[in-house]
C-alpha positions as CSV (number, residue, x, y, z in Angstrom):
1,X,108.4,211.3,-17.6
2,X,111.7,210.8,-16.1
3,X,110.9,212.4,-12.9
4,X,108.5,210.0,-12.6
5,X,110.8,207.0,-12.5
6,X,113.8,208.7,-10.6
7,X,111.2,209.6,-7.7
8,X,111.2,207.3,-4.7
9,X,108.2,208.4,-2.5
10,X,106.1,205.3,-3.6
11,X,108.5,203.0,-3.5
12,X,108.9,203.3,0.0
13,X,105.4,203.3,0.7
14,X,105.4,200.2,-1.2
15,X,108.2,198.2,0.9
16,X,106.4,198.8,3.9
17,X,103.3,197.4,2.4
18,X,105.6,194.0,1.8
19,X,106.9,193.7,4.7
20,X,103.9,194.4,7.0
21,X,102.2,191.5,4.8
22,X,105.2,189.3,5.7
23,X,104.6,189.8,9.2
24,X,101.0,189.8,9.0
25,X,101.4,186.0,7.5
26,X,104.0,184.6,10.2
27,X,101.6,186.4,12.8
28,X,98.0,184.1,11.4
29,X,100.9,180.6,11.1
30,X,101.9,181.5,14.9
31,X,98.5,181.7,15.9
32,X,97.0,178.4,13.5
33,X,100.3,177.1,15.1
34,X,99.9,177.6,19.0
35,X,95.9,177.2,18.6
36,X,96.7,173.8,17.3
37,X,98.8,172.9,20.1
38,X,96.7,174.3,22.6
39,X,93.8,172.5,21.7
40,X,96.2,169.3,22.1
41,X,97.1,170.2,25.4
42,X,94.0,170.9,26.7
43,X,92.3,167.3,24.9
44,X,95.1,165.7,26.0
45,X,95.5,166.7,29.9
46,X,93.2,169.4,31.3
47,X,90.0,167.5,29.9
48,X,90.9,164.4,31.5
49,X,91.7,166.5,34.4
50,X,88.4,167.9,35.1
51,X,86.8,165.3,34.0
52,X,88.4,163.1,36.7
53,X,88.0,165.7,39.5
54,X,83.6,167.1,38.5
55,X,82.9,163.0,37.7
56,X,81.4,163.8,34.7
């Protein structure tokens, strides 16, 4: 039973699991992030843009 606490195979296993969902979360809030501001950007200038320019 011992030998079963002292081991440390699994625990390493384990801390990669943590931090590969730590950076799989900042990676979807970077991407809700920029998608947010992109949509802004394009509303906000290109839109306006080509609408001006095709005459739509």
């Amino acid at each position: 039973m011992k030998e079963y606490f002292i081991e440390e195979s699994g625990q390493s296993m384990t801390e990669y699991a943590l931090i590969l969902s730590l950076v799989f979360l900042a990676a979807i809030g970077a991407v809700i992030l920029a998608g947010k501001n992109i949509t802004d950007i394009y509303t906000e200038t290109i839109k306006p843009t080509l609408e001006e320019v095709l005459d739509i």
